[in-house]
C-alpha positions in Angstrom: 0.0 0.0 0.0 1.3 3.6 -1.1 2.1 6.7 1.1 0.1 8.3 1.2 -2.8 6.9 -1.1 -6.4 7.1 -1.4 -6.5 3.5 -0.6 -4.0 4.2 3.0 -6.5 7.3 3.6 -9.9 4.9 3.6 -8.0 2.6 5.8 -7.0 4.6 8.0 -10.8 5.5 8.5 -11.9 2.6 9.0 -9.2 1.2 11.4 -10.7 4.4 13.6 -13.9 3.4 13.3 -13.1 0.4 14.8 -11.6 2.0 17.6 -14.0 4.4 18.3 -12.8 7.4 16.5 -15.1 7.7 13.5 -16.4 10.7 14.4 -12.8 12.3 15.5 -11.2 12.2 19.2 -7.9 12.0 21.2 -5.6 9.7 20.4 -2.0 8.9 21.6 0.7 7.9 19.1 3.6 6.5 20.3 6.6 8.3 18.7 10.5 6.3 19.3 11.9 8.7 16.8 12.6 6.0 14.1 11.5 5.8 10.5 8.4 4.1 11.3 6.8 5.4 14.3 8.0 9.0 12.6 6.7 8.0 9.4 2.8 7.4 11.5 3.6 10.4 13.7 3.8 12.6 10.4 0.6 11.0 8.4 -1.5 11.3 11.2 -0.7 14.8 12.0 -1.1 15.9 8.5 -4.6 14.4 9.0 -5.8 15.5 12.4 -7.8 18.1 10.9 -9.9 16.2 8.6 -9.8 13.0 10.9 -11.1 15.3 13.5 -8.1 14.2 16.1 -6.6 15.3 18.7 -3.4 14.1 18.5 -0.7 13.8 21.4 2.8 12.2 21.2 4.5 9.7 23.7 8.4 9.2 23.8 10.2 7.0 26.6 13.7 7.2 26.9 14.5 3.4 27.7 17.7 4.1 29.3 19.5 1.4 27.6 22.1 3.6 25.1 24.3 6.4 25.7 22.3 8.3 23.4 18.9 7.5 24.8 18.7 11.4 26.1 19.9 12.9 23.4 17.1 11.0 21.1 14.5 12.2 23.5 15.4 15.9 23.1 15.4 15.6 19.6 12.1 14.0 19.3 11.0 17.0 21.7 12.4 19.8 19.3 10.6 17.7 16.3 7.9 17.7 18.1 7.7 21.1 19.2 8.3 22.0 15.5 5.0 20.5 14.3 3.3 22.3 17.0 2.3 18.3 18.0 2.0 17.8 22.2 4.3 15.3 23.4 4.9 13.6 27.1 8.0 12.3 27.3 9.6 10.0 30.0 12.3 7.7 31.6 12.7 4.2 32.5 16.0 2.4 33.6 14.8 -0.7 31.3 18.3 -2.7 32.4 17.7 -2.7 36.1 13.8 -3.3 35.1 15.4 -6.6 33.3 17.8 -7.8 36.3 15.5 -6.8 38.9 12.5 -9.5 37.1 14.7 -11.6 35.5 13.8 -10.5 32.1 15.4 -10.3 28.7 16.0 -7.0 28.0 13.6 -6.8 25.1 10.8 -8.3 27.1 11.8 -5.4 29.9 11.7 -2.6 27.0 8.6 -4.0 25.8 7.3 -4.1 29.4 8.1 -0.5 30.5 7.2 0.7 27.2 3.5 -0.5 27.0 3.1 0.6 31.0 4.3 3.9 30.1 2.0 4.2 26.8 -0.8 3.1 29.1 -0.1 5.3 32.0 -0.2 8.7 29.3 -2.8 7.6 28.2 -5.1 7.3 31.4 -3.7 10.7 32.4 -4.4 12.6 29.4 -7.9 10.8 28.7 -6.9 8.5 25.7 -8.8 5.5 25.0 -6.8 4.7 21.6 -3.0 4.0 21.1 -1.5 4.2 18.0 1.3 2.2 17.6 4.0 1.9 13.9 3.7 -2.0 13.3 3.8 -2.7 9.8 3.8 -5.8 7.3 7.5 -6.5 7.8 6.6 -6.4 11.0 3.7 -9.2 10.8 5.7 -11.0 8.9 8.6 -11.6 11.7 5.6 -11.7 14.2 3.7 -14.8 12.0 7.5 -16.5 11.3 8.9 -16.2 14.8 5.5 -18.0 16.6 5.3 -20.9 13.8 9.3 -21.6 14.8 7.9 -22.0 18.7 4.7 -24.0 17.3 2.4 -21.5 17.8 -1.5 -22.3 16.9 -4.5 -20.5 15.3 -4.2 -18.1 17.7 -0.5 -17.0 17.7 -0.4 -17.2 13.8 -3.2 -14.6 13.5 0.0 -12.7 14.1 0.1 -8.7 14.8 -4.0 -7.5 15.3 -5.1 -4.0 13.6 -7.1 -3.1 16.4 -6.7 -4.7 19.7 -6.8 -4.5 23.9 -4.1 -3.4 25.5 -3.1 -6.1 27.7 -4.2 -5.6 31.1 -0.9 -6.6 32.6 0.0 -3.0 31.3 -2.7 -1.3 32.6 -3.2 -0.8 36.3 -6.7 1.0 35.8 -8.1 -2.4 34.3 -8.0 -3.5 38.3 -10.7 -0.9 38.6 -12.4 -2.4 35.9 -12.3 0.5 34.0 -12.4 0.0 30.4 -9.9 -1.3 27.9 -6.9 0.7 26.2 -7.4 -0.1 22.7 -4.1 -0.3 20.1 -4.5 0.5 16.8 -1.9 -0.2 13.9 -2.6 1.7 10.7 0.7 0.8 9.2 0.2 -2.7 8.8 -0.7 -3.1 5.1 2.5 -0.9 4.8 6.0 -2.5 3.9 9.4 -1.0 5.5 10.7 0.1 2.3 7.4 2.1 1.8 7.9 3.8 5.0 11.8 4.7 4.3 10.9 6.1 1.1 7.8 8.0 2.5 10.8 9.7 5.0 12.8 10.2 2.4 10.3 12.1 0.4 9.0 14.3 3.2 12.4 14.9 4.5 12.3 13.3 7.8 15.0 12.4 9.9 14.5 9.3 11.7 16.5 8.1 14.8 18.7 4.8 13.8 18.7 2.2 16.6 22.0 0.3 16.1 20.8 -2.6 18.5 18.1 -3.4 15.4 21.4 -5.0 13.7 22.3 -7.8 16.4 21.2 -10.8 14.7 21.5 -12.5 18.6 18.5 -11.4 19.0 15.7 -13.5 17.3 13.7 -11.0 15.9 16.8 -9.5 14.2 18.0 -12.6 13.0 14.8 -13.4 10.9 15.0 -9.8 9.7 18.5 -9.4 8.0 19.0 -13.8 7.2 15.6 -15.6 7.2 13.6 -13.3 5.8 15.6 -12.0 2.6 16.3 -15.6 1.8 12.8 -16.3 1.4 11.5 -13.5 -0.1 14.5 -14.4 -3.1 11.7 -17.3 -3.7 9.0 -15.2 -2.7 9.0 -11.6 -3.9 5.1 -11.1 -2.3 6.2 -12.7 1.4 4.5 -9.5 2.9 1.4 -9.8 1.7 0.9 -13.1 1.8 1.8 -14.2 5.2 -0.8 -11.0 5.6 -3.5 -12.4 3.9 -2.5 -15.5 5.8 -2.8 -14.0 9.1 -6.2 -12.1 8.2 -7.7 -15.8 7.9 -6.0 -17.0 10.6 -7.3 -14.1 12.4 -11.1 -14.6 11.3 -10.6 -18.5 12.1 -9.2 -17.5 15.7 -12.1 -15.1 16.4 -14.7 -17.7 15.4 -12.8 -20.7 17.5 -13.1 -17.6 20.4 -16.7 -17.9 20.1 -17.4 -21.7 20.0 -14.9 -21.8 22.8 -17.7 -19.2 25.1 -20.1 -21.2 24.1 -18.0 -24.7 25.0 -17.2 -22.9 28.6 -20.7 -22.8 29.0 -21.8 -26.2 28.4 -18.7 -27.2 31.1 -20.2 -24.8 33.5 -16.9 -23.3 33.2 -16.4 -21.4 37.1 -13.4 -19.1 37.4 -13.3 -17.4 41.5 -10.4 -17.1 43.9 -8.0 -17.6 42.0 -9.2 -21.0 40.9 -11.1 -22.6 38.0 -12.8 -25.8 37.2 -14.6 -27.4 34.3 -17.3 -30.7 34.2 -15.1 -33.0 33.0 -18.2 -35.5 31.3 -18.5 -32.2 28.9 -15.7 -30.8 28.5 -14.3 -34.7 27.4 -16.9 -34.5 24.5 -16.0 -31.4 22.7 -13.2 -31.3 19.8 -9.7 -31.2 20.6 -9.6 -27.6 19.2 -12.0 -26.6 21.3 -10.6 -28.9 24.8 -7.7 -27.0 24.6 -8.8 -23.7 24.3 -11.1 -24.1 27.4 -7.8 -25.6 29.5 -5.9 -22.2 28.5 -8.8 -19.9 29.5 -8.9 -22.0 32.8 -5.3 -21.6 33.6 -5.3 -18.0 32.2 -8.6 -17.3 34.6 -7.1 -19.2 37.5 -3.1 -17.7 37.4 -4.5 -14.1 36.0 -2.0 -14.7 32.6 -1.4 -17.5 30.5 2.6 -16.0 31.0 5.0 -19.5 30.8 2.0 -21.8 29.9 3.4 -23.6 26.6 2.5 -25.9 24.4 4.0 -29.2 26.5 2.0 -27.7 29.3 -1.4 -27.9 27.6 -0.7 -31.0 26.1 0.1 -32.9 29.1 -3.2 -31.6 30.5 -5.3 -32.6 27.6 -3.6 -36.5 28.9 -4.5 -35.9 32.0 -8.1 -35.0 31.3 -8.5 -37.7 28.6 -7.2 -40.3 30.5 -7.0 -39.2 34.4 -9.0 -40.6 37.4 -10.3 -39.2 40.4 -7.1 -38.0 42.4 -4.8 -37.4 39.1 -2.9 -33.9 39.3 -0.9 -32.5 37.1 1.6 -29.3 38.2 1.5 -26.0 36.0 3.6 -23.1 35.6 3.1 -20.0 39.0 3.0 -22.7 41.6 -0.7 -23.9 39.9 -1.6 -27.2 40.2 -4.3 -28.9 37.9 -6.5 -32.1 39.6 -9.5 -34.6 38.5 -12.2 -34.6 41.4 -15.4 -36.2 41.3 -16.9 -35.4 38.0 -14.8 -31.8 37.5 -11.3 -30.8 36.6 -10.0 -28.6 39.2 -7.3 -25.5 38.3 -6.0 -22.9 41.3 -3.3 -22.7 44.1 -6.1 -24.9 46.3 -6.6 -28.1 46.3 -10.7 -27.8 45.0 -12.8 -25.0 44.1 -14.1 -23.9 47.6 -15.2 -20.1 48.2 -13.2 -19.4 51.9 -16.7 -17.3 52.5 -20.5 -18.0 51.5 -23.4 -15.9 52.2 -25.7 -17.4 54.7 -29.9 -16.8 55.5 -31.5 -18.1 58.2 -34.2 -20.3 56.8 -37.4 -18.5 56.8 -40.3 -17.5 54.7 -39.9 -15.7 51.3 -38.3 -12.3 51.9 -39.3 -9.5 48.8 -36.3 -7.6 48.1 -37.2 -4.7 45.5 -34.6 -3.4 42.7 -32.6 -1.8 41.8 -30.3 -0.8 45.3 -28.8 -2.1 47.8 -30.5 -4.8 50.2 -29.3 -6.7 53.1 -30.3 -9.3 55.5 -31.3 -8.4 58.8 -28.1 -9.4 61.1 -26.1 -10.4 57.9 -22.5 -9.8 57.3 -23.5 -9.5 53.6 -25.6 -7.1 51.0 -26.8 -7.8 47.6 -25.5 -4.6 45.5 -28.3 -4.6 42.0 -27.8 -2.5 39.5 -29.3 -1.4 36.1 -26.4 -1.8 33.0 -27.5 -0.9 29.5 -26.3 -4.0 27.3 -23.2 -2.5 26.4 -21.9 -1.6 29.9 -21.8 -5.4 30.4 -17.4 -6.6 31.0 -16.4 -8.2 27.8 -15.8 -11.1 29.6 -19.4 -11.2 31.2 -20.3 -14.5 29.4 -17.2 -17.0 30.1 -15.6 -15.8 33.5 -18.7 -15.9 35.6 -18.2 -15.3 39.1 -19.9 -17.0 41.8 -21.2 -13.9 43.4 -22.3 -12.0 40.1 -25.5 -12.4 38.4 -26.8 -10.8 35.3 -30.5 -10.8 34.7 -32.7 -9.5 31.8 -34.3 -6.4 33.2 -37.6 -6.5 30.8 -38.6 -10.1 32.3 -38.4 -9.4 36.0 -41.3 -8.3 38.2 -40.8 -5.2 40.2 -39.8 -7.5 43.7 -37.6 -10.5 43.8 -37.2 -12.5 46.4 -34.5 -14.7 48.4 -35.1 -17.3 50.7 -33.2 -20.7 51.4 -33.9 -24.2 49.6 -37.2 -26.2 50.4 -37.8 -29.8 49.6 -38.7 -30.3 45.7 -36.9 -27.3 45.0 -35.4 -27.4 41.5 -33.4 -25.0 39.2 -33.4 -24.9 35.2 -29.8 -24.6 34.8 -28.4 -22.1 32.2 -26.9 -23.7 29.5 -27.8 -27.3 30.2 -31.5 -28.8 29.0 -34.1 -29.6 31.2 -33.9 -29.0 35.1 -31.8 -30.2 38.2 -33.1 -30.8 42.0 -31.3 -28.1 44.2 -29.7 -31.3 46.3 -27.7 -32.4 43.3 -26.7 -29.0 42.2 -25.1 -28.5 46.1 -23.9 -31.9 45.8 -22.2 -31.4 42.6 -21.0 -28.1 43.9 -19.4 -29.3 46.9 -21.6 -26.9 49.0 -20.5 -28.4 52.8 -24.2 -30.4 54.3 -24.0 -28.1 56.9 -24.4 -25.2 54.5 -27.1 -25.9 52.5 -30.0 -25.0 54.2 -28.5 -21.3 54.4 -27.3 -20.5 50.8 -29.5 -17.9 49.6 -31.6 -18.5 46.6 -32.8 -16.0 44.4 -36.7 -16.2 43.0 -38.9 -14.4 41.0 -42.8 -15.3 41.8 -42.0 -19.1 41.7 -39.0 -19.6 39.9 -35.5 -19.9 41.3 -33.1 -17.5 39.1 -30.0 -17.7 40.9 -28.9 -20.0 43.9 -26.2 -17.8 45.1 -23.0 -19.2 44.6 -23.6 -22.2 42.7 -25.6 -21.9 39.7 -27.4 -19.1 37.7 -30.4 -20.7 36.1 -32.0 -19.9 32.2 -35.0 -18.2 33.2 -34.1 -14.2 32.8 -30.8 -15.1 31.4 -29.2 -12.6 28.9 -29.8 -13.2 25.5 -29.6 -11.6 21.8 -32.4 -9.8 22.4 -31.5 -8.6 25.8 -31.3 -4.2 26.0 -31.0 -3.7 29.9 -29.5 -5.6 32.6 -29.6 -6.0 36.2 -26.4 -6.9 37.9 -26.5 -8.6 41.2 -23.6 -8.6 43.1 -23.3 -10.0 46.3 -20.3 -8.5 49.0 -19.3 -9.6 52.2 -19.2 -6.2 54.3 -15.1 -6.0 54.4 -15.5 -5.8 50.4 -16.1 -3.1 48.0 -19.2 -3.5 45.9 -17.0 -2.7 42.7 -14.2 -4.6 43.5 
């Protein structure tokens, strides 16, 4: 794709369309000072105006070369120049690497992201624009397939995309997610040298880019030119490659959510567990996905989890009986009870705290607001959600003390009360209905707390036995506008936490 172009132009739109910015807005690019992140610096400010953007720059000196001030002054005075806001800062990226035990590429990558992510929170950014290109994807899509990546590493570089939250501290807050955008990514290198060239740009040179000891480089200056000698097109198509890849990953994504489901998939506490008569049925594909959601629920990152790992938990599964464990990367610890594989720092998916009601008639609790039982050490927190407010992970990491209910099929009061005898609950996403005995059984709900766990009704039919199971009736579907979230919080707990 040309430099500019008409073609480069409509692209761009649309990437900020995806992200939010059709109609114009702030967005943060991240500048290093070389030819590519200059090149998207320069096309982007020479199109703030009719993009409608407000357009602010972030540099961070990495610390690691002699020069790494100097190149931050210089990007300042270009900056300043253009008359284009930028926040520069510092990070000593080789004591980051020696204090965690990182390579220093992983550090730089590290402080960098944090960085982009902490300007951006500060100066109201929702969108970060970042200079990847197609060389880049094509180093990206190479590099994974030599570590036998799947589907999902092979989609390769994404145009739009979350920041990971391991970058963001505001995600603990669930506020929402940092979005990255790559408008450069149907571009080659050579196009972006030459697009410098022409407009007289001086980029910043990073001499480390030519030590082929580090991987990335190595595929750059030996593996790649090689191949392209055979393959003059190698850009675009390992990027035609990756956009099916991509499409492919995105549907398996879905089936997956919908596979969690049917395994009444639990993540809470740090630990996660999946029916194992279920989850034993679906396609490998899909088996494996759901184990890596698991461990990336239960450990909080999927960070160290590789291929060997996931594999020798697809044995264990397939072939495991009660009592077979399996150790995982962060001191987890996979194990087959009765009927459920088990993931977490525990030994079984136990809540250390359940909400308890003394057993007594119906009590009508109105919403939306804040209700509480009378000498309880808990409340129920319900609130009203328009569709979209709902987390983007609303469907597949269900906690146990979080509910979401259709709003439009509720009456005006619910009501809680314990289990009675014949007491049965439609279970969401499983057919037909379940006694409330099994489900306690099943859930390893203690005998001497069963007769307290609240459960949640309207008129006569249990929507929620808190803790355990949410049931189908009032469940969120496709048709769903508004939505009532129930969250249950002991009093030493925030209600948004």
């Amino acid at each position: 794709m040309d430099l500019p172009s008409r073609a480069w132009e409509s692209h761009l739109r649309a990437l900020l369309a995806r992200a939010g910015l059709g109609q114009g807005g702030r967005l943060l690019v991240a500048l290093s000072g070389g030819p590519d992140s200059l090149c998207l610096a320069h096309l982007l400010w020479e199109m703030r105006e009719p993009l409608q953007l407000d357009l602010l720059a972030a540099h961070l000196d990495h610390g690691i070369r002699p020069s790494s001030a100097d190149e931050a002054s210089d990007v300042m005075r270009l900056c300043d120049a253009w008359g284009l806001a930028c926040i520069t800062g510092r990070r000593d990226v080789p004591a980051l690497a020696g204090r965690e035990g990182l390579s220093l590429e992983l550090a730089a990558r590290t402080a960098r992201y944090t960085y982009l992510a902490e300007v951006a929170r500060n100066r109201g950014c929702g969108v970060i624009a970042t200079a990847h290109h197609a060389d880049d994807q094509v180093e990206t899509v190479l590099w994974r397939l030599l570590r036998g990546a799947g589907a999902g590493g092979l989609r390769g570089i994404r145009a739009v995309a979350p920041l990971d939250p391991a970058f963001d501290a505001a995600r603990e807050r669930d506020e929402a997610p940092l979005l990255l955008v790559r408008p450069l990514l149907p571009v080659t290198r050579a196009r972006i040298e030459a697009y410098c060239r022409r407009q007289g740009l001086e980029p910043i040179w990073d001499a480390s880019n030519a030590d082929e000891t580090i991987p990335r480089n190595w595929l750059r200056h030996t593996v790649v030119p090689m191949l392209r000698s055979r393959a003059p097109h190698l850009a675009i198509s390992i990027g035609h490659a990756a956009e099916v890849l991509s499409a492919e990953d995105d549907l398996l994504d879905q089936m997956a959510a919908e596979a969690w489901q049917a395994c009444d998939g639990e993540a809470a506490e740090g630990t996660a567990r999946l029916r194992l008569e279920p989850l034993r049925r679906q396609h490998p594909a899909l088996v494996r996905r759901l184990l890596r959601r698991a461990c990336e629920l239960a450990a909080g990152s999927m960070q160290d989890l590789g291929w060997q790992h996931v594999h020798d938990l697809e044995q264990v599964v397939a072939h495991g009986t009660v009592g077979a464990s399996l150790s995982l990367p962060g001191a987890m610890r996979a194990e087959l009870g009765y009927g459920w594989l088990m993931i977490g720092h525990g030994d079984s998916f136990r809540p250390s705290w359940r909400p308890r009601l003394d057993p007594q008639e119906e009590i009508k609790v109105p919403w939306p607001g804040s209700w509480r039982p009378p000498g309880g050490d808990w409340r129920l927190e319900m609130r009203i959600l328009d569709r979209s407010e709902l987390p983007a992970d609303w469907r597949g990491a269900r906690h146990p003390y979080v509910a979401y209910l259709d709003v439009d099929v509720l009456p005006a009061s619910l009501a809680l009360r314990t289990r009675r005898p014949g007491d049965r609950i439609r279970p969401l996403g499983m057919l037909g209905s379940q006694s409330l005995q099994d489900l306690m059984v099943d859930r390893q709900v203690p005998r001497r707390e069963r007769d307290r766990l609240p459960v949640l009704l309207a008129h006569d039919r249990i929507l929620w036995v808190v803790g355990c199971r949410l049931a189908a009736d009032a469940a969120i579907t496709g048709r769903t506008n508004r939505v009532l979230e129930l969250r249950v919080v002991a009093d030493d707990e925030e209600a948004d936490a």
